[in-house]
C-alpha positions as CSV (number, residue, x, y, z in Angstrom):
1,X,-212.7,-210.5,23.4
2,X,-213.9,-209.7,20.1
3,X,-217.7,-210.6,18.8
4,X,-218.6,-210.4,15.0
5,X,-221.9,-211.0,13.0
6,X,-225.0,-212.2,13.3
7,X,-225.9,-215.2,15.7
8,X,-228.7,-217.5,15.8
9,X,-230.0,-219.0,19.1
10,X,-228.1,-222.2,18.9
11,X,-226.9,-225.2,20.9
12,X,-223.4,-225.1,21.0
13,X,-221.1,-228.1,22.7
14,X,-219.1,-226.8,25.8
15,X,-215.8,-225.4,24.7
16,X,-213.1,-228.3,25.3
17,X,-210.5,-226.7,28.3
18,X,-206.1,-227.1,28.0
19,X,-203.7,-226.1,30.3
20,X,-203.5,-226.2,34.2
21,X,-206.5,-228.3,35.6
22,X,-209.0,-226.7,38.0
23,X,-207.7,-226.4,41.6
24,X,-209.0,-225.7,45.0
25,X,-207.4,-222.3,45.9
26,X,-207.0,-220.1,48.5
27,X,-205.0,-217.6,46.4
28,X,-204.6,-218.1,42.6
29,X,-201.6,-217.3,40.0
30,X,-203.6,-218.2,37.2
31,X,-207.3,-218.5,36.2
32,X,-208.8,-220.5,33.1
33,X,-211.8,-219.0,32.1
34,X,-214.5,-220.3,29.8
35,X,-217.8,-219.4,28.9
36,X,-220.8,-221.1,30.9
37,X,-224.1,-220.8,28.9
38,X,-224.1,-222.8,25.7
39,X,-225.9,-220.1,23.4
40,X,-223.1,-217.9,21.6
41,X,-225.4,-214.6,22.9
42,X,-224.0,-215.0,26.1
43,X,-220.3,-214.9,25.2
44,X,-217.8,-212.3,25.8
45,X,-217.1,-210.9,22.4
46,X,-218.2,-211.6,18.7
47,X,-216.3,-212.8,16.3
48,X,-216.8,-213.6,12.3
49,X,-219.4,-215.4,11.5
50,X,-219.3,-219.1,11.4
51,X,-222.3,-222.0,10.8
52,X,-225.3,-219.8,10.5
53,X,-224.1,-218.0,13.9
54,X,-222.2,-216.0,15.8
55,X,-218.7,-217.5,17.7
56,X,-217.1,-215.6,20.4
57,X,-213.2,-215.6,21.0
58,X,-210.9,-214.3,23.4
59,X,-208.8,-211.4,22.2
60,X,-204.8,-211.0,23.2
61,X,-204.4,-208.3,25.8
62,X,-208.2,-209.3,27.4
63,X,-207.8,-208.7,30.9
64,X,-210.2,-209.9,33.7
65,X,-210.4,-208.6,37.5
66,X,-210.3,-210.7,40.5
67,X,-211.5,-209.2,43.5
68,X,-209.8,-205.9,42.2
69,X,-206.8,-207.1,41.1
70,X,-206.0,-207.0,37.4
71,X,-205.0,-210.7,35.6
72,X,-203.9,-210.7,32.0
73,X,-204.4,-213.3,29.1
74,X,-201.5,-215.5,28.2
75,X,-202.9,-218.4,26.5
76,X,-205.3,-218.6,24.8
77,X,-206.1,-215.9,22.2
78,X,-208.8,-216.9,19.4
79,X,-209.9,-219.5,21.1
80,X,-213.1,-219.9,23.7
81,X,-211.1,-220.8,26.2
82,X,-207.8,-219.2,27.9
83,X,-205.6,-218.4,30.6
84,X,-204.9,-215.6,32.8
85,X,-201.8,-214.5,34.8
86,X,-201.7,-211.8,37.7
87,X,-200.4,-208.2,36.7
88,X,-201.1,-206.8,40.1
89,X,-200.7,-210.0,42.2
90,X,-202.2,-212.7,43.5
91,X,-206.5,-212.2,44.3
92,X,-207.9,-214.7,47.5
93,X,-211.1,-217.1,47.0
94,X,-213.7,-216.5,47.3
95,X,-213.3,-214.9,44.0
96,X,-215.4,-212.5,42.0
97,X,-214.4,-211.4,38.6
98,X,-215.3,-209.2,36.0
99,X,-214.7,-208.8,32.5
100,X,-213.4,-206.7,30.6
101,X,-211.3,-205.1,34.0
102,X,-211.8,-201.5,32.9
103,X,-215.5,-201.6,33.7
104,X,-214.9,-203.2,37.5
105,X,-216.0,-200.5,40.0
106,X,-216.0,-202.6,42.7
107,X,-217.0,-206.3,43.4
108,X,-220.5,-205.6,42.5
109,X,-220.4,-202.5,40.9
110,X,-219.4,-201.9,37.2
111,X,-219.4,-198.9,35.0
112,X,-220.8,-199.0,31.7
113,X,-219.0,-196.6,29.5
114,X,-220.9,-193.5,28.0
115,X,-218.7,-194.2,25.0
116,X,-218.5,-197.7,23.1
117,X,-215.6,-198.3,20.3
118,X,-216.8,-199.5,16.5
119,X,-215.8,-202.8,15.1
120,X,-217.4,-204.0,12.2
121,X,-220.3,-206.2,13.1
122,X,-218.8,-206.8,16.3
123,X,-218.7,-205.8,19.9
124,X,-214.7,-205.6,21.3
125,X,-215.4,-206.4,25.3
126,X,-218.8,-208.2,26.0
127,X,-219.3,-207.4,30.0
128,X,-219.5,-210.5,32.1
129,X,-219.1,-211.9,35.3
130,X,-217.9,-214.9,37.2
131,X,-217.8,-216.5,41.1
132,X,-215.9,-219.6,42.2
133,X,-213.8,-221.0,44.9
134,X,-211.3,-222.1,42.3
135,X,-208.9,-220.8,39.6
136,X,-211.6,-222.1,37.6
137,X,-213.9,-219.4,36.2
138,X,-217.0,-219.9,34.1
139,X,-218.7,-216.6,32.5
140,X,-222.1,-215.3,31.7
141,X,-223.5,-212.0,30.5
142,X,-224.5,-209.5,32.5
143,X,-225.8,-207.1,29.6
144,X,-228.1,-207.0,26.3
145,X,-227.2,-206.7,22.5
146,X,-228.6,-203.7,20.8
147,X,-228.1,-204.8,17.3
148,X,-229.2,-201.8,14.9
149,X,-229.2,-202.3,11.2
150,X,-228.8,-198.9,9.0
151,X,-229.1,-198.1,5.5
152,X,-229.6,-195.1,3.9
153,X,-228.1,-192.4,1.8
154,X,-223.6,-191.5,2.5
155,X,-221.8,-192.5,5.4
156,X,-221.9,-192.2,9.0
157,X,-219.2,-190.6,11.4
158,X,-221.3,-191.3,14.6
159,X,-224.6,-193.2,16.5
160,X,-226.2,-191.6,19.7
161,X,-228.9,-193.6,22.0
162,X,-230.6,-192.1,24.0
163,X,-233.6,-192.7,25.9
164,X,-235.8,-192.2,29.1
165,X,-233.6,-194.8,31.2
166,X,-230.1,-194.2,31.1
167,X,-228.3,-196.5,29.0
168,X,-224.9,-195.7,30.3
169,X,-223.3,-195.2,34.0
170,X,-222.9,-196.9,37.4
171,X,-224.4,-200.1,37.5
172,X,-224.7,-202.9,40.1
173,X,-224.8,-206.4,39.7
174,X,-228.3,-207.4,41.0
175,X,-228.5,-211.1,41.7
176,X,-232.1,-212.3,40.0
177,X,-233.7,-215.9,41.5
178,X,-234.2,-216.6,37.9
179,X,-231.2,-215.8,36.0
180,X,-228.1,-217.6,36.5
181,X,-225.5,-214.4,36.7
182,X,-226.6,-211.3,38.3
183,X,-227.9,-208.3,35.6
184,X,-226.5,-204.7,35.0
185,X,-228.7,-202.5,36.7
186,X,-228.2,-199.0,36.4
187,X,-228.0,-196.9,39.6
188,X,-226.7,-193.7,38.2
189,X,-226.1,-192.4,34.9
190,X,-227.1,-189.5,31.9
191,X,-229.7,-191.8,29.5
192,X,-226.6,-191.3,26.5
193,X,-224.2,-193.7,24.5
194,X,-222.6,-192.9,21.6
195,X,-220.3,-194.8,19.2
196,X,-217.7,-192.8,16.8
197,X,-216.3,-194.4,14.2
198,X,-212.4,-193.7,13.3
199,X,-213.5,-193.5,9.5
200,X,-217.1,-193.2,8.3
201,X,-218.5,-196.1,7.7
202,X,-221.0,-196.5,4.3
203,X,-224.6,-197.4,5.1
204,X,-225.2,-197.5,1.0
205,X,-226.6,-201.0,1.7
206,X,-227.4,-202.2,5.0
207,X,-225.3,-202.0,7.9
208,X,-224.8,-203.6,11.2
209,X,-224.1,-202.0,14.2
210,X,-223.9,-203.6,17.9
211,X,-224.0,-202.0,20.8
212,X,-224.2,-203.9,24.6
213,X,-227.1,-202.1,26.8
214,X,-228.0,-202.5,30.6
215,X,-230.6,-205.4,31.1
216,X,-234.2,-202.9,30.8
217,X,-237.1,-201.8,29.0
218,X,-236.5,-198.2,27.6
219,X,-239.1,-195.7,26.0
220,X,-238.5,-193.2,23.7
221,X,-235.4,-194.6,22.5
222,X,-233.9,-192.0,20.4
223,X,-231.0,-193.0,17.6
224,X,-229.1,-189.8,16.2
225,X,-227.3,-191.0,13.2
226,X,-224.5,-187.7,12.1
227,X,-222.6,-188.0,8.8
228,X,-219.0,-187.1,8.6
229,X,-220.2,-183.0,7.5
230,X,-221.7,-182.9,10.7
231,X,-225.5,-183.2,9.1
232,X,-227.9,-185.6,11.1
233,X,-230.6,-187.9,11.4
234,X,-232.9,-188.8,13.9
235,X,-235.2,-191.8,14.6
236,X,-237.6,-192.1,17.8
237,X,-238.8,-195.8,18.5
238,X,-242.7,-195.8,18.5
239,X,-243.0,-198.4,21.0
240,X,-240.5,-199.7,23.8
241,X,-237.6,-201.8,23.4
242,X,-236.9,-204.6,25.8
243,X,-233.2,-205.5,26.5
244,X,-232.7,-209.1,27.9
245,X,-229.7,-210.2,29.3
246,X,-227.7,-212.2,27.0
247,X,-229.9,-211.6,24.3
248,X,-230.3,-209.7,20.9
249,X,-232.6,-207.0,20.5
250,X,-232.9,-205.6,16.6
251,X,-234.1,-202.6,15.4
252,X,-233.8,-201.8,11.8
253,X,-233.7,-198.0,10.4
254,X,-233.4,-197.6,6.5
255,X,-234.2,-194.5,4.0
256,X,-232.0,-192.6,6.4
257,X,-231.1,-188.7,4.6
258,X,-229.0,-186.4,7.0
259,X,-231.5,-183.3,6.7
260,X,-230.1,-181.7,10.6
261,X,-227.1,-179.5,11.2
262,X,-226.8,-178.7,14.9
263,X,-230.0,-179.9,15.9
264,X,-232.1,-177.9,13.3
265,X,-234.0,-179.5,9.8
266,X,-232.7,-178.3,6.5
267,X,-233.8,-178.7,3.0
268,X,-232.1,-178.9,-0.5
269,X,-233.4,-176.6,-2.5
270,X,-231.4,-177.5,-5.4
271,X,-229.5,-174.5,-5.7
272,X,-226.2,-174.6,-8.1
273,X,-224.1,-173.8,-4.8
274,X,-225.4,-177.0,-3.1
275,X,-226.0,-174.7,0.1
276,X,-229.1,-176.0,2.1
277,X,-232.0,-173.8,4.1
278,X,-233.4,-174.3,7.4
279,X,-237.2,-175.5,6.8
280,X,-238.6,-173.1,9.1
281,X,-237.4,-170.0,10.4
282,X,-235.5,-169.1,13.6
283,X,-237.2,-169.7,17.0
284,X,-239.8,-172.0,15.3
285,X,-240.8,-175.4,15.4
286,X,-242.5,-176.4,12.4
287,X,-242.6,-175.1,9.4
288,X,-245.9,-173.3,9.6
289,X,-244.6,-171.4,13.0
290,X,-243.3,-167.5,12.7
291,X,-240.8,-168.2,15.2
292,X,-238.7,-165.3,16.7
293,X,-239.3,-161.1,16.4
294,X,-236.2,-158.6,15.8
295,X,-235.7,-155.6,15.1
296,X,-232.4,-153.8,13.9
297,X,-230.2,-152.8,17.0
298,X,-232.5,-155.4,19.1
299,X,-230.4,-157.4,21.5
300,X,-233.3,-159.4,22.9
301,X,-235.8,-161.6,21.1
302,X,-239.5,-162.5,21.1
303,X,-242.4,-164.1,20.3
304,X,-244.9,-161.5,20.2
305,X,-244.8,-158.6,18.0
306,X,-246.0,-155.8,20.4
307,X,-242.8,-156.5,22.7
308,X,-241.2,-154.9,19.4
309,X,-242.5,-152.0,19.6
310,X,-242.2,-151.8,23.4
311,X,-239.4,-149.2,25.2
312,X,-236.3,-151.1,25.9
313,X,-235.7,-151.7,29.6
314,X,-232.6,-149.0,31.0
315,X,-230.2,-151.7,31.6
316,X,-230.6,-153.3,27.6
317,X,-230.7,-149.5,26.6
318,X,-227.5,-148.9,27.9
319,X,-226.3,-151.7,26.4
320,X,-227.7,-151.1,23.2
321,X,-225.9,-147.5,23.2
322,X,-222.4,-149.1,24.2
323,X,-222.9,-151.2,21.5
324,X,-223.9,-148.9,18.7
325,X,-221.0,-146.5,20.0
326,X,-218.3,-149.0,19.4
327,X,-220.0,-149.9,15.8
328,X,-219.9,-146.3,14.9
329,X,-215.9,-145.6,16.3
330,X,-214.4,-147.0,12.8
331,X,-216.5,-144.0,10.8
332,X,-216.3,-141.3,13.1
């Protein structure tokens, strides 16, 4: 499944359903699944925008799992509705299913990928999940919509999220008294997701990027925006971000410049050669800070002068000699 655009929180009629009619079953060939909550944030996948909103479609090649075993679409494709056919045989009610397949971990576990693909104002495979007793499947979301809008100055190669609750990893599918489908909840995982783009992507005017986050509220939520040089930006959310399931959460960064290379500040100095200078020096913090101590033929480093002038331990002596030694071999 594929979503695109923006969507407004909006009544939408229940898609109409083709094809084989719901069944009793105690093992299933097929499945028709459809999508159970009427507001489009709750759909699989985003697709262009239509009507002031957001519409979600199924996508050829979606594949669902059915108590572990793998059923592909085969009708269906661009619409809300479709059909599914076993690849790895036939799956016995009762029957728990989870989509897209490649997340399913086990019947109430999922994995939520460290690394999400870009689509252009869009989100390929909305995770979801579904229970029945028939081949009749009806979906809802089990994750939250990070949309983050970007404008600023060049392109971008690359998005990292980060934050004090992992946003990627093992999850399990909590069942909540007040929520109709159980919730992605995080068991496991290293705080990180990242989206690369295949070709940079201009945020000259404002861009939309949409990434799907376990249902929490995270603090410090840290967005590392890196341009296709490798230079980088980095924006730290002052308060915290709630992510509800089904629903869109927005944060907007704009003015971006890329003024990091490997994690350090630089500055234009407006030099003919173009070539840019850290803003402060080695070791150092802010601009203000001395940073690190060294002196020639120094192999360690401080913070205090006096451990300049300080006799080298034997072991860095040695290694100090061995080094000055195979320097000097080339002149002698």
């Amino acid at each position: 499944m594929a979503l695109a655009g923006l969507w407004a929180c909006r009544k939408e009629a229940p898609p109409a359903t083709s094809g084989p009619s719901p069944q009793p079953a105690s093992e299933a060939s097929f499945f028709t699944a459809s999508i159970g909550e009427s507001t489009p944030e709750a759909k699989t996948s985003f697709s262009p925008k239509e009507a002031g909103g957001y519409s979600v479609r199924w996508s050829s090649g979606d594949r669902i799992s059915v108590n572990g075993k793998e059923y592909l679409l085969s009708t269906g494709a661009g619409t809300q509705t479709a059909h599914f056919g076993p690849v790895s045989g036939d799956a016995s009610a009762p029957f728990k299913v989870i989509y897209p397949a490649s997340i399913r971990n086990s019947d109430s576990q999922i994995v939520l990928p460290a690394t999400q693909p870009y689509a252009d104002n869009s989100i390929p495979a909305w995770p979801m999940y579904a229970e029945s007793s028939s081949n009749s499947l009806t979906f809802g979301a089990v994750c939250g919509v990070l949309k983050l809008t970007l404008q600023g100055t060049g392109s971008v190669k690359s998005i990292r999220i980060s934050a004090d609750q992992p946003v990627s990893g093992a999850a399990e599918l909590v069942v909540d008294s007040r929520e109709p489908y159980p919730l992605a909840n995080i068991t496991g995982g290293n705080g990180t997701l990242t989206m690369t783009m295949d070709a940079p992507v201009s945020i000259a005017e404002k861009k939309v990027f949409l990434f799907y986050l376990p249902v929490n509220e995270f603090t410090n939520l840290r967005i590392t925006v890196t341009n296709p040089k490798g230079y980088s930006t980095q924006r730290t959310a002052n308060t915290s971000q709630k992510i509800d399931r089904g629903k869109v959460t927005g944060v907007t960064l704009t003015g971006l410049a890329f003024d990091r290379y490997n994690g350090h500040r630089f500055v234009n100095l407006g030099l003919d050669s173009g070539l840019r200078w850290c803003a402060c020096n080695v070791g150092a913090e802010r601009p203000q800070d001395a940073g690190d101590f060294y002196a020639w033929g120094l192999l360690c480093l401080g913070r205090d002068r006096a451990l300049l002038r300080q006799p080298l331990p034997p072991h860095l002596e040695k290694r100090q000699e061995q080094r000055l030694r195979q320097e000097l071999r080339p002149l002698l």
